[in-house]
C-alpha positions in Angstrom: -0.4 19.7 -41.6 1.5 17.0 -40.5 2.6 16.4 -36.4 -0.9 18.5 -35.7 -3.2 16.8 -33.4 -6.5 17.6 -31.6 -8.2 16.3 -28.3 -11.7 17.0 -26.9 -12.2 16.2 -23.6 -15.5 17.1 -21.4 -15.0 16.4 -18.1 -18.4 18.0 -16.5 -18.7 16.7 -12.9 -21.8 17.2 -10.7 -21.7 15.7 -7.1 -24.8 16.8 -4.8 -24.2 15.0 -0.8 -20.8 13.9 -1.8 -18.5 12.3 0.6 -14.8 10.6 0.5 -13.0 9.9 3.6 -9.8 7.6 3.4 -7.4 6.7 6.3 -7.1 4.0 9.3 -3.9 2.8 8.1 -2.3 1.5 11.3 1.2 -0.6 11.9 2.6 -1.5 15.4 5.4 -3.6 16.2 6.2 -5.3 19.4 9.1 -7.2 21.5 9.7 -8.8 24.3 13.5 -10.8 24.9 15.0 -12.5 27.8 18.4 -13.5 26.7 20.7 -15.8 29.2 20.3 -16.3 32.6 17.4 -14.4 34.6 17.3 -15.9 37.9 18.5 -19.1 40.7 21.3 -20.1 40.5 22.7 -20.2 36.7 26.7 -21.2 35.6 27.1 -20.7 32.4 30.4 -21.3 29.6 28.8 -20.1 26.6 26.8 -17.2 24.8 23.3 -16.5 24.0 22.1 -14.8 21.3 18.8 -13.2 19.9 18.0 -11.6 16.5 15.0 -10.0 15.7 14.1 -7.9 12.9 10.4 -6.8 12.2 8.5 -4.8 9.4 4.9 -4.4 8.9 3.6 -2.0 6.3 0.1 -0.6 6.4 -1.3 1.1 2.9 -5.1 2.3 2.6 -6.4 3.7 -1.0 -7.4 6.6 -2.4 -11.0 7.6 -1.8 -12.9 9.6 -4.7 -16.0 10.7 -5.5 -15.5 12.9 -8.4 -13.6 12.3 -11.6 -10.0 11.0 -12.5 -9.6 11.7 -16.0 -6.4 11.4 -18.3 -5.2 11.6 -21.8 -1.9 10.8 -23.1 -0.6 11.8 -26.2 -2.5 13.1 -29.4 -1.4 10.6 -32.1 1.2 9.5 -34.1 -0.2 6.3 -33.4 -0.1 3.1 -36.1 -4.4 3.1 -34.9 -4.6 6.7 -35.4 -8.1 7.3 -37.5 -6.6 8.8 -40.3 -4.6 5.8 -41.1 -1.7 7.6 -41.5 0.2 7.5 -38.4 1.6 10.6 -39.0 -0.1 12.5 -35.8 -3.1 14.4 -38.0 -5.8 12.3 -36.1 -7.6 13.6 -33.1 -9.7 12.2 -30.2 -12.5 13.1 -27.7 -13.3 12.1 -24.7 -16.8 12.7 -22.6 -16.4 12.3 -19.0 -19.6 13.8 -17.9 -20.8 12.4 -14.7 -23.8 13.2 -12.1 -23.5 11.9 -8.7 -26.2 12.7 -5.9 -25.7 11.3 -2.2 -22.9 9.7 -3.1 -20.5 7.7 -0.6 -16.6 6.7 -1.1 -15.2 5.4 1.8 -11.0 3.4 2.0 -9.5 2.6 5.1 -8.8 0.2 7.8 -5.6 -1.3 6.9 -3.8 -2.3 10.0 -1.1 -4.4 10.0 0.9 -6.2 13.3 3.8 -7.9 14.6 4.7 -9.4 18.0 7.7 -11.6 18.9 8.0 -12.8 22.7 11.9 -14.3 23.5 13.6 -16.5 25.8 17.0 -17.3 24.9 19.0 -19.2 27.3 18.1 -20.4 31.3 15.7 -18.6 32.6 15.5 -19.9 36.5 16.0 -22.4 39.2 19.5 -24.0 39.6 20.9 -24.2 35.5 23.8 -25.0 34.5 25.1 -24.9 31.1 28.1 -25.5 28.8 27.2 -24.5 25.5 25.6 -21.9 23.0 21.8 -20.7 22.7 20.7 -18.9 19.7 17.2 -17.7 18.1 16.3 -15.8 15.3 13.1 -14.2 14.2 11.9 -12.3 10.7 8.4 -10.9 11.2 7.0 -9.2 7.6 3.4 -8.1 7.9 1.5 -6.4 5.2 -1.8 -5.0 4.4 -3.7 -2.7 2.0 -7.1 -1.3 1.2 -8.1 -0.6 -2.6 -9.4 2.8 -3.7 -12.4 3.6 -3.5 -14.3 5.7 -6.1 -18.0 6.9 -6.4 -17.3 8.8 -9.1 -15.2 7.9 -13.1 -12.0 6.9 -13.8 -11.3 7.9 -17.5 -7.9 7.0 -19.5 -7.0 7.1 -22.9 -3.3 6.6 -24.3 -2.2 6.9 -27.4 
């Protein structure tokens, strides 16, 4: 019958002292601006200016210690065993897995940005005719990958 397809899939899992922890994703962000005159005597025709704009992404993975199994799709495939491509093939998958004392452990992605400013005169006798100006782009990143004490299974058809 045509459009009729079959899958077999036997995802048996045994995990004996199995553990998965994930996390210790930190991010901070920190300033610090002085902008124009802080102290003495300062005269000042002009402006001062600060720009600042931070971002700092922390990601940690997935932590498994078991099975991640997938199927997509049945047939209808040009590679489908019956050579027809009309979706009459089928497909199995055994996933069976055993896993004693077994450890998965993702984390400690941390991730920072600091940014100390001084813009402008900043003490004793100054005196200024004229513009100051500073800009800061901070971007920090970081990720962990997964980790996995147990399958990952995919098929896609």
């Amino acid at each position: 019958m045509p459009g009729l397809a079959m899958a077999a899939i036997n995802a048996s899992n045994s995990c004996h002292d199995c553990g998965s922890t994930s996390g210790d994703a930190t991010t901070a962000n920190s300033n610090a601006a002085v902008v124009g005159q802080s102290g003495g005597i300062n005269l000042q025709d002009g402006d001062n200016s600060a720009h600042s704009t931070q971002d700092a992404t922390a990601l940690t993975g997935d932590a498994n210690s078991g099975q991640v199994v997938g199927q997509v799709g049945g047939s209808g495939d040009p590679s489908d065993p019956s050579g027809t491509g009309t979706g009459t093939g089928g497909s199995t998958i055994n996933a069976s897995n055993t896993c004693q004392d077994c450890e998965s452990t993702s984390g400690d992605a941390t991730s920072s940005n600091s940014n100390a400013t001084v813009v402008g005169q900043s003490g004793g006798i100054n005196v200024q005719d004229g513009n100051n100006s500073a800009h800061s782009d901070q971007t920090s990143n970081s990720q962990s990958g997964d980790a996995n004490s147990g399958q990952v299974v995919g098929q896609s058809h």
